[in-house]
Each structure stands twice: as structure tokens, then as C-alpha cells.
N, C-alpha and C positions, 0 to 999 in steps of 0.2 A: 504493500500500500504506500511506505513510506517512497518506494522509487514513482509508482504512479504520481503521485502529488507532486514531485519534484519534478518529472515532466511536462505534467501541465503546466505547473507554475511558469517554466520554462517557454513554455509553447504560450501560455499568455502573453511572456514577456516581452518573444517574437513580434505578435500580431502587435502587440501595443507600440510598438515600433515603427510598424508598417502600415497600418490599417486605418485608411483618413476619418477622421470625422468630422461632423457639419459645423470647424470652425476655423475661424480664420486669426492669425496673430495680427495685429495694430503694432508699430513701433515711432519713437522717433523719428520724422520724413528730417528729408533736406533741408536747410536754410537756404535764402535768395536774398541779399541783400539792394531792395530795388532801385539803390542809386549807382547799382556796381554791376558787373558785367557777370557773363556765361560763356565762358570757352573763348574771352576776348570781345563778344558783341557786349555791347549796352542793356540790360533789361528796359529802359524805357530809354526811345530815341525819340531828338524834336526835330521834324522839318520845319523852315522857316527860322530860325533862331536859335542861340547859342543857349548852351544849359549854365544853370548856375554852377559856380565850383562847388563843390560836395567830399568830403573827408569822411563822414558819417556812416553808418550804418542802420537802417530803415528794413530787416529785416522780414518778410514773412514767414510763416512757418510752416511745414506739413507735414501729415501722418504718412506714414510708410505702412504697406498693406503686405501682405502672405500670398502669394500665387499659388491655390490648387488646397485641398484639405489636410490640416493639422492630421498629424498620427495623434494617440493618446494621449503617447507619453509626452511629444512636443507640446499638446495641451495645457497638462498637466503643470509642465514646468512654467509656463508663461503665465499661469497663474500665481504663482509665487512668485513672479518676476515683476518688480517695480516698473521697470522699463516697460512691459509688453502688456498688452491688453487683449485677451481673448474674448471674442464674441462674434453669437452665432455668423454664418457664412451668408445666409439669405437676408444680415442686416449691411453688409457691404455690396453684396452681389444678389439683387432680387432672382428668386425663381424662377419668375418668367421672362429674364430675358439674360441673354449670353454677355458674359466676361464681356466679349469687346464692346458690345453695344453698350455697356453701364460705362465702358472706360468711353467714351465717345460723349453719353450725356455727361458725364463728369468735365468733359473738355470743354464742350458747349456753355457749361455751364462758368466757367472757367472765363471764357471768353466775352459771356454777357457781363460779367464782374468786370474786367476791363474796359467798357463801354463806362457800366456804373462809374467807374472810379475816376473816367476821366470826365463825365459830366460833373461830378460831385466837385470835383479839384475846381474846374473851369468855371465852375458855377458860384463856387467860392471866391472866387478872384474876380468874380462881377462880370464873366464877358453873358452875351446879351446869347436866349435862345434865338433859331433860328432853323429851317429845312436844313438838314444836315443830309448828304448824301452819304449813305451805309456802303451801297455796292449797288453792282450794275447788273440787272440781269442777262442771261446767254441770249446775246443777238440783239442787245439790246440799241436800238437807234442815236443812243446817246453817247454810245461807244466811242472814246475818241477826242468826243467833246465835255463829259464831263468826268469827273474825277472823285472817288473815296476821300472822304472830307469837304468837298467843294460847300456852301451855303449856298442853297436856290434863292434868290431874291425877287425876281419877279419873272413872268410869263406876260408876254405880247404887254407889258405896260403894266400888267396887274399886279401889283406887291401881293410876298406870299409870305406873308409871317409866320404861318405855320402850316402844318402836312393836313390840315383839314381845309384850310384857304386855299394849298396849293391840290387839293383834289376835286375842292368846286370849281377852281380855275379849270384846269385838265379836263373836267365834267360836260364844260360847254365847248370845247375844242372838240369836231370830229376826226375821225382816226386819219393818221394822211395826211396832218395839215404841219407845212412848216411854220413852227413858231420860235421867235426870239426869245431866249433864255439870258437873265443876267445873273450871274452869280459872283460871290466871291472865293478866292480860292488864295490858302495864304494872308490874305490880308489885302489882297489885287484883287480889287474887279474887272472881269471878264463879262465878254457876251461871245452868245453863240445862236447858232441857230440850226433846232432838231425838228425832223422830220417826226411827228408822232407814229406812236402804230393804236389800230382799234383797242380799245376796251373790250375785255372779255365779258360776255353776259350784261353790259351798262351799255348806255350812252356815254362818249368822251373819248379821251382819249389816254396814254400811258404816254411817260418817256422813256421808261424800261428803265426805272431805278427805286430802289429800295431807301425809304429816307427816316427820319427820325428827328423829333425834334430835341436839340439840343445845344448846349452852349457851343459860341463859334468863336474859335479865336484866331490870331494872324498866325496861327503855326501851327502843324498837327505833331499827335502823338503817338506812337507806335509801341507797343507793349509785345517782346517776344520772351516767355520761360516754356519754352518743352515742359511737355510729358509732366506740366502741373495739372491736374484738373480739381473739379469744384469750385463755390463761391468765396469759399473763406479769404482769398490772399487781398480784398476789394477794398479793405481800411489800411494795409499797409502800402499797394499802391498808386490809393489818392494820397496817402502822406508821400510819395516819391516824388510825386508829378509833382504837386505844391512846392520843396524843396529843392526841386530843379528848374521851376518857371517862376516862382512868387518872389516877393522880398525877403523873406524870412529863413534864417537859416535853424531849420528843425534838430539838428544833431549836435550842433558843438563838436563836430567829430568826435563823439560817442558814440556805442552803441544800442540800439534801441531797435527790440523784438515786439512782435507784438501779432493777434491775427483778427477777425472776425469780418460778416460782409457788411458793405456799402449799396443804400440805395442813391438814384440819382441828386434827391435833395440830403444826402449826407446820413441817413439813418443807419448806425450800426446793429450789423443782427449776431443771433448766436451759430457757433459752429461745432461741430464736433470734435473730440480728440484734445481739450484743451491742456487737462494733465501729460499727454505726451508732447505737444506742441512747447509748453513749460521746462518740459526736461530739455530737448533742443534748445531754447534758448539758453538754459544755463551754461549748457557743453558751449554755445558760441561765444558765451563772456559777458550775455547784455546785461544791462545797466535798470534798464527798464522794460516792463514787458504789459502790453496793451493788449486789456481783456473787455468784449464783449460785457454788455452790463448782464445779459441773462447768460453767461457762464461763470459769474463771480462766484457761486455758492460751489461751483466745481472745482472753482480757481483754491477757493480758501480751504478747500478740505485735503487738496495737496499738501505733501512734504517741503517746510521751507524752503522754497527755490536759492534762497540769497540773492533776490533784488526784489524791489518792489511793483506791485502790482497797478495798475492805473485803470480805473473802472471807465468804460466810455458809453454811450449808447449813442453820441453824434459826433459826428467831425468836430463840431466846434469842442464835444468835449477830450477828443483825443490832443489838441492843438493846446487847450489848455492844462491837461497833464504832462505837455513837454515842456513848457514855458515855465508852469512851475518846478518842475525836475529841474530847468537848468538855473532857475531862481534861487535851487539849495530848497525851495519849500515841498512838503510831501502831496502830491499828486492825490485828487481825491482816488483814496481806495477802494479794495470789494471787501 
């Protein structure tokens, strides 16, 4: 009996080794510090104008995920493990739908964040909304002529101050008709002049462009990190952008971690992972580290980081936990 038992235990000890189960390990992701570069590019480039000098460090933060199912024992252990957080597989990776396709919303989603974050910035610095061109679509008749970040200002004479003006405009143009576009681009005003194509299903006409209203200013912004995805990185950065276009220098050349999302009028939300996002920043050194105001109760039930916490739920109130950080006064906390 005593050798049976010793074999199975054995043969348990195998499978538990081997044999996945429905969880995934969470870890510490990367740092990006978004006034600094990735393999020599820029995380955030401006056309049209020179950036400000930057010493600092404006960090985001990210969770790093497990590919494929935990064995047991891997389980088991990540459990006792400060660093690691386990949990279930179908709370990273939904059931119904494939690995890559969650990694693909995750990107998207990733990408609407850097929209957020640069209307949020620009919007703060007072420039004025405006038809913002998004992207053109395939075949589209304005190909050529107009450009991703362009401002539409008016149609045949008609100011378009926003994407609802400039759709009742387009409304009464039928399809086929060349109309004069002025826009600016840059900070230059340009005119052109597109051939519409029909409205699908309406009366009107299309320029075959995807537009959005939002703040325009005399220089665009271009935001590249790979292989981030999700909303979270959208507070850290709009504090980039600000820090490289505004007056104000956010860093002192310190550095300062921080994560949570951004809507266009500046609202920070909550994210996930923030006890591991915490540990990252302490291994990067920072100084200070900017927490979501609905992950504070997350924030404070962690292991003394050694730096202090800055509680935010708006741009305005992240901007004023750095001012008082470099003030020497303590940042309201969580």
C-alpha cells in the first residue's frame, strides 16, 4: 500500500506540473516613460513645432499577462507570490472570443485612449474645438486633398463648426458635386476643392472622411508604444503631451509613475492591476505615483510602496499633485 501511495502521490505531482488550469498569472508589465523614446523613436512626436526640453520621467504603467493555462503547481505558487496575481483565465481572455481578437480590442482600445488624451491635453491648453479629420476612407475622393488632423472649416462658404453642421452642410450637396473645402492644417489655411460621392441610403453627399470633433491646434500629435493595449496608459499620456507643448515643466526631472484612463474633458477613471502597476513603479525608482481616485482603497491596502500616493479623478487634479510634490507639500492622498 505504502509503494501505491507513493506512486500516486508521484503521478499527482506529475500532472500538477503539467496539466493547465483555467488561470492565468498577472505580473508587473513594462514601464514607458512618455517623454522618452522606444528603441530610439519618441513615444509622443509633434508635427509642426518643436517639443519642450524634458529631463523627467512621466511614466505609464502595465500589467504583464501569462500566455496559454497555469499548471497547478504554477498556480499554486503565484498565489503566495506578492508579485503575481492569479485569476481566472475567462476574466483576461473572454470565452467567446479568441486570444487574438481580445488582444486586438485591447489595442483599439488602447488607441481610442490616445485620441482621449490628446483632446484632454489640447483642450486644456484652450485650443478651440473644431471638425477634426480622423482618417480617410478607401477610395475616398478627398484623397490627396485632405489630411489626418486637417480642421474642416467651411464647405462652399458655409462654416462648419462642428460634425453635425458639417453633415447638414454635406446633406444639401448632391453626390457628384465639386465643392470648395477650406480647412486648416498645421496652423495654415488651405483650400481645396473635392468632388463629393453619393450618400448611402440619404440624400447628400460624403467627402469620404471620418471626422470628430475636437480640439485643433497649429501642430499635430502622434503617439506610437507597440504591443500596449487597453485604456489605462490615457492620464499618463495627456501629462506627456502637456509637458512637451504647454509652459509648465511637470517633472523637475524626477520621476513620476502613475496610471488610470482619460476622458476627452479630462475625467480620470479606474483600471485594473493597480497593486502590480505599484510594484513597477517602485523597481523604476519613482518619486510619485498617480492613482485613479476609484482604485485608492486598492492602492492603500498594498505593501508600503516607499513613495507616495496622489489620489486624482481629473487632470486638473493630477496637475495639482505635481505642483504640490515639487512644492515639498504632500499631494492630496488615497
Amino acid at each position: 500500500m505504502l509503494t501505491i501511495g507513493a506512486v500516486l502521490l508521484v503521478l499527482f505531482g506529475l500532472l500538477g506540473t503539467i496539466v493547465p488550469v483555467p488561470y492565468v498569472a498577472q505580473v508587473p508589465g513594462p514601464t514607458f516613460n512618455t517623454l522618452g523614446n522606444i528603441d530610439g523613436s519618441p513615444i509622443i512626436t509633434l508635427h509642426g513645432r518643436a517639443r519642450n526640453p524634458a529631463d523627467g520621467n512621466l511614466n505609464l504603467t502595465t500589467v504583464g499577462v501569462s500566455r496559454g493555462g497555469l499548471s497547478l503547481v504554477d498556480a499554486i505558487r503565484g498565489w503566495f507570490d506578492k508579485e503575481i496575481s492569479v485569476v481566472p483565465e475567462e476574466s483576461v481572455y473572454p470565452p467567446d472570443q479568441s486570444v487574438k481578437k481580445t488582444q486586438q480590442v485591447n489595442r483599439q482600445a488602447f488607441l481610442t485612449s490616445e485620441q482621449a488624451a490628446e483632446s484632454a491635453a489640447l483642450g486644456h491648453l484652450g485650443y478651440p474645438d473644431k471638425v477634426v479629420v480622423q482618417s480617410l476612407s478607401s477610395g475616398s475622393p478627398s484623397q490627396g486633398k485632405l489630411e489626418d488632423s486637417d480642421a474642416i472649416e467651411a464647405v462652399d462658404g458655409h462654416r462648419t463648426p462642428d460634425a453635425a453642421t458639417l453633415e447638414k452642410v454635406l446633406g444639401a450637396v448632391p453626390g457628384g458635386t465639386a465643392v470648395q473645402v477650406d480647412y486648416t492644417r498645421l496652423g495654415k489655411a488651405g483650400r481645396t476643392t473635392i468632388t463629393t460621392k453619393p450618400a448611402s441610403g440619404r440624400t447628400g453627399s460624403l467627402l469620404g472622411v471620418l471626422v470628430r470633433d475636437a480640439p485643433s491646434a497649429p501642430f499635430d500629435v502622434d503617439i506610437q508604444v507597440a504591443d500596449v493595449g487597453g485604456p489605462s496608459a490615457g492620464l499618463m499620456l495627456t501629462l506627456g503631451i502637456l509637458d512637451l507643448v504647454g509652459k509648465t515643466d511637470l517633472t523637475h526631472g524626477k520621476v513620476i509613475a502613475g496610471t488610470g484612463t482619460i476622458d476627452p474633458d479630462g475625467k480620470v477613471g479606474p483600471i485594473g492591476g493597480i497593486q502590480l502597476k505599484m510594484i513597477a513603479a517602485r523597481k523604476l525608482g519613482a518619486k510619485l505615483f498617480l492613482v485613479p481616485a476609484d482604485n485608492c482603497a486598492e492602492a492603500k491596502a498594498a505593501p508600503n510602496p516607499g513613495y507616495p500616493l496622489a489620489k486624482v479623478a481629473t487632470l486638473d487634479d493630477a496637475l495639482e499633485a505635481l505642483s504640490a510634490f515639487e512644492a515639498g507639500r504632500a499631494p492630496a492622498g488615497c
